[in-house]
LUMKELUM-59153 format. One record per residue (C-alpha): x, y, z; residue in one letter. Coordinates in steps of 0.5 Angstrom, whole numbers, plus 500, padded with zeros to 3 digits. Each point is the difference from the previous one (the first is absolute). Example, Ala and Ser with C-alpha at 12.3 -4.5 7.8 and 13.67 -1.06 7.14 Angstrom:
525491516A/502507498S/
END
This chain:
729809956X/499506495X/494505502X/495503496X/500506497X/494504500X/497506497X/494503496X/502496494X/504493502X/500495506X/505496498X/506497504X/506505498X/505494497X/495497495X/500508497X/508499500X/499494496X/497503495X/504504493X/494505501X/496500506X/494503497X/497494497X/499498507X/492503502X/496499506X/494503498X/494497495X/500502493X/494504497X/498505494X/509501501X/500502507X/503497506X/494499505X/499497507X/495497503X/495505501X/500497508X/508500500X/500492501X/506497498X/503492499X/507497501X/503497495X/506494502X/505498497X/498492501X/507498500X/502504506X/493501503X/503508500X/495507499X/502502493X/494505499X/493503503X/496501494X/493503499X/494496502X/495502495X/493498500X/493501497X/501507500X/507502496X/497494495X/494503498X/505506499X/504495496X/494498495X/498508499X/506501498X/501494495X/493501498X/501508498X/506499496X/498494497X/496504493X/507504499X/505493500X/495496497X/500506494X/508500500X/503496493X/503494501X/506502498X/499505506X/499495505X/505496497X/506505500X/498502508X/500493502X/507498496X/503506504X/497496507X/504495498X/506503499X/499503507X/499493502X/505498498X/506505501X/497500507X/499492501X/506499505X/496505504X/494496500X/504494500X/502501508X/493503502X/497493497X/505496505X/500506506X/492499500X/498492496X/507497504X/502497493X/507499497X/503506496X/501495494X/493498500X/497508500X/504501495X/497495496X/493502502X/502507498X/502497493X/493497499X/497506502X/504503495X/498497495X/492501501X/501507499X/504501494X/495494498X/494504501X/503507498X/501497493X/493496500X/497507502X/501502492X/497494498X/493500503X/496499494X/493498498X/496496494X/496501494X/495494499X/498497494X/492503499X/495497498X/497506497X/502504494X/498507503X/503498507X/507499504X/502497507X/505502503X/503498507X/504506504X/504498506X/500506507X/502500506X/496497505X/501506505X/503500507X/503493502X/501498507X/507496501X/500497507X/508496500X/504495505X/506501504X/503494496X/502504495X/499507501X/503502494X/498496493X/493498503X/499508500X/503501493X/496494497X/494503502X/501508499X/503500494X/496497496X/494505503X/504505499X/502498493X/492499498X/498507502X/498498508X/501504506X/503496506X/498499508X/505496501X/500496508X/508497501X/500496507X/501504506X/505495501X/504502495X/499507497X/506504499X/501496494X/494502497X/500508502X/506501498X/498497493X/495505500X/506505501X/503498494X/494501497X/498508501X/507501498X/498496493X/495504499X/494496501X/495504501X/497502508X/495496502X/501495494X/504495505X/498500507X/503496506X/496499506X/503498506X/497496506X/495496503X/497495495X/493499501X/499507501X/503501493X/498494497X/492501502X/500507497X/504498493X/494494499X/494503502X/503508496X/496500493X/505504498X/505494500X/498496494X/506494501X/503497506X/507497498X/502495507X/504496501X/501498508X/498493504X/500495499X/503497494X/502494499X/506496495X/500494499X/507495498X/498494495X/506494499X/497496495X/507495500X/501494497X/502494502X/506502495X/502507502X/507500500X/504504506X/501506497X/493502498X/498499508X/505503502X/498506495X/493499502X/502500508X/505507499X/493503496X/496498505X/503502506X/501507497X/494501498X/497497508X/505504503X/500507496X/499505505X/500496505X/494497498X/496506499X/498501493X/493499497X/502494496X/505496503X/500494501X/496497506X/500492499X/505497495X/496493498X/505494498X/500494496X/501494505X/505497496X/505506500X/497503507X/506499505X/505502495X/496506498X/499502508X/508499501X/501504495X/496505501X/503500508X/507502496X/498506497X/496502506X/506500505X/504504494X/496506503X/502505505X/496504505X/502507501X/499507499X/498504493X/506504500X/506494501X/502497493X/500493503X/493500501X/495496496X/495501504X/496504505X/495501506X/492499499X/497507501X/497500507X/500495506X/493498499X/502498493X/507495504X/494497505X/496498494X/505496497X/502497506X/493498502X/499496492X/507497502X/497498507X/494497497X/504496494X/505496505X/494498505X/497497494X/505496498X/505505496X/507499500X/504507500X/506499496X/504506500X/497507503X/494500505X/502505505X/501507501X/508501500X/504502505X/506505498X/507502503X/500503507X/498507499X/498499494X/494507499X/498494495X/496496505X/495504501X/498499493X/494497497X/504495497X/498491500X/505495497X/499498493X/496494500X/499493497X/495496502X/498493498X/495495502X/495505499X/493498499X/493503498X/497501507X/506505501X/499507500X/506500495X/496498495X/493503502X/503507501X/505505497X/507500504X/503507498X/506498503X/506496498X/498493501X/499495495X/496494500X/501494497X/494496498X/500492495X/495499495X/500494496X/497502494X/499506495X/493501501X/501499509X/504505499X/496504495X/495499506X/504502506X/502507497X/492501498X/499499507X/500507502X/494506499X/506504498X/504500493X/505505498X/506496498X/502493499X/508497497X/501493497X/506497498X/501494495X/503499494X/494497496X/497505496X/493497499X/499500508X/502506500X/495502496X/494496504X/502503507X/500507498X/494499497X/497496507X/502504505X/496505503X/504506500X/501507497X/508499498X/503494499X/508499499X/504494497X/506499501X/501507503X/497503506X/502508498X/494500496X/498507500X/501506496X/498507498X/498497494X/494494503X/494501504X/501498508X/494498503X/497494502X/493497500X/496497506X/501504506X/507503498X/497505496X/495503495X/503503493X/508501499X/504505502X/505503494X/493500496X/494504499X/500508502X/496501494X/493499498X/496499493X/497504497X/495497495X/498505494X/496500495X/499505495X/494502495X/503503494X/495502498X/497497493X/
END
């Protein structure tokens, strides 16, 4: 068992330091106005690595008090960044990206150390990332407006775009370094100052952005990363009338998966269609905003669909972020395997069958792995509407699998929640495709592919899983219009 080192400056266990090409990436302490701050009572919070259940850290647990400070800061230096050229913020922000970049094994093993996920799978997360930055440090050269046709002679209209002011970024711990980028550089690219609030379950990825940031030469204060209790800081940023725009992404959100077969679909596109929703159910172990949480297959094809999809599951290999084998990782924290223990529970009471999966796993003896948070990959047929499968977001790594008839059943099914963020579909027929898109009642649909985001689209979803689009709007119009006199 490792120790903790403590100082002024870090608590931290001394191996993960040593794991580390440089050290001084990895901080405790909240981020405000380019100071290191604690909590002003000295609280502090562990953090775990949830695939040995170990104490990786005890960081600063800010409250109402240091967000304030947060906002005075963002809010003091807002009229000097805004002011700055876009070519300025644009040659700041491409220097974060490199830094970034020159720095992403490092990143790479801190996202594993605190989220539990495979290296492989960090580092894709950092290469998405990646490229929301460079994307918006190039756009930030690009913030144009609008000369409008007038209907007057001795009158022009034009449109000016500006920076909204302070933006309060509140992110998940699913993924703690692309779900920040996608927020903050666009912010930062349009000329706002940023409140950022990371997961108090993994902060250390987020912070030490922030470092790679100071050292970019974004300017103090115009970045800020607040770490601590939730609702504390969430509250503060909401009711601030300093803070003109909260981006959020958080719970619940909820991916859906339609398999609109044929009787004629041949076997190679169901076992395409299986491989990519079994990636996309199991991704992160289940934990990501957008996988998929119930799969909806033709009744012609469904038991060839579910065996399948049983293949590509017990592909997968349980185990630490750190070993090559590992394909994927434990679930954040022990209430996380509970509620996914019990939606298994109450799928098999109901009439369920688990296929493959349905448990928590039992490693070899000794094993640090068993006391990790981890839970089997799962397939459950049989599953029906009264289910809490169907009716709730599962986070975790199951797959329910459900039989439709027809395409408007199915479309009815998947619009059969209040949430709407993401929905696949898989077919061969063109013209449906184009039907289904256009009827189901999400924010992002993907056919024939379940890796549908990009720096490049908005993503957001409608009803309940969200209001407007992350990637878009930091900038607002301005409408002019101009008497020229005669």
């Amino acid at each position: 068992m490792s120790t903790l080192s403590e100082s002024k400056e870090i608590h931290v266990r001394d191996d993960v330091l040593k794991r580390l090409n440089d050290p001084s990436l990895l901080h405790t302490e909240s981020y405000i106005g380019g100071s290191w701050v604690n909590a002003a009572d000295d609280d502090r919070v562990e953090v775990h690595d949830p695939a040995s259940g170990e104490v990786l850290a005890r960081v600063t647990h800010a409250k109402a008090v240091e967000t304030k400070a947060a906002i005075a800061e963002a809010s003091s230096v807002f009229g000097m960044w805004s002011a700055k050229s876009g070519l300025e913020r644009s040659n700041i922000l491409r220097r974060w990206f490199e830094l970034l970049r020159e720095n992403q094994d490092d990143i790479a093993t801190l996202m594993v150390l605190e989220s539990g996920k495979p290296l492989a799978q960090a580092k894709a997360e950092i290469t998405s990332g990646l490229g929301s930055v460079e994307w918006f440090a190039e756009e930030a050269k690009r913030v144009d407006g609008d000369i409008l046709c007038s209907p007057f002679p001795n009158k022009r209209y034009l449109v000016m775009r500006q920076a909204i002011g302070v933006v309060g970024a509140i992110t998940p711990w699913n993924f703690p370094f692309s779900m920040i980028t996608r927020k903050i550089s666009p912010a930062l690219a349009a000329g706002c100052t940023v409140v950022l609030k990371p997961s108090e379950l993994t902060p250390l990825t987020a912070l030490a952005m922030a470092e790679l940031g100071e050292r970019a030469g974004i300017p103090l204060g115009v970045l800020n990363v607040v770490v601590g209790d939730a609702k504390s800081i969430g509250d503060e940023l909401i009711k601030s009338d300093e803070v003109r725009k909260i981006a959020f992404t958080g719970s619940t959100r909820i991916g859906k998966i339609l398999m609109a077969g044929a009787a004629s679909t041949v076997k190679e596109d169901l076992k395409a269609a299986a491989s990519q929703a079994a990636a996309s159910s199991h991704r992160n172990a289940g934990q990501t905003c957008i996988c998929t949480n119930r799969v909806l297959v033709h009744e012609s094809v469904h038991d060839e669909f579910v065996k399948e999809l049983v293949a590509a599951v017990q592909e997968f290999r349980l185990g630490h972020g750190t070993d090559p084998s590992t394909t994927h990782g434990p679930l954040i924290q022990p209430g996380a395997v509970d509620k996914v223990e019990e939606k298994v529970q109450d799928a098999l009471l109901k009439g369920a069958t688990v296929q493959t999966g349905g448990k928590r796993p039992t490693f070899s003896e000794n094993s640090p792995l068993n006391n990790g948070f981890f839970f089997e990959p799962t397939v459950i047929s049989n599953a029906t509407i009264d289910m809490k499968v169907f009716r709730e977001e599962i986070f975790g790594p199951v797959t329910p699998v459900f039989k439709f008839s027809s395409d408007e059943e199915a479309v009815k099914l998947a619009n059969n929640t209040e949430y709407g963020l993401a929905a696949y579909l898989f077919t061969k027929d063109l013209a449906r495709a184009w039907k289904v898109s256009e009827a189901l009642e999400f924010g992002m649909v993907g056919v024939n592919d379940v890796l549908i985001t990009s720096y490049v689209s908005p993503f957001g979803g409608v009803k309940q899983s969200g209001l407007g689009r992350e990637e878009s709007k930091y900038l607002q119009m301005k409408s002019v219009c101009m008497n020229l006199g005669y």
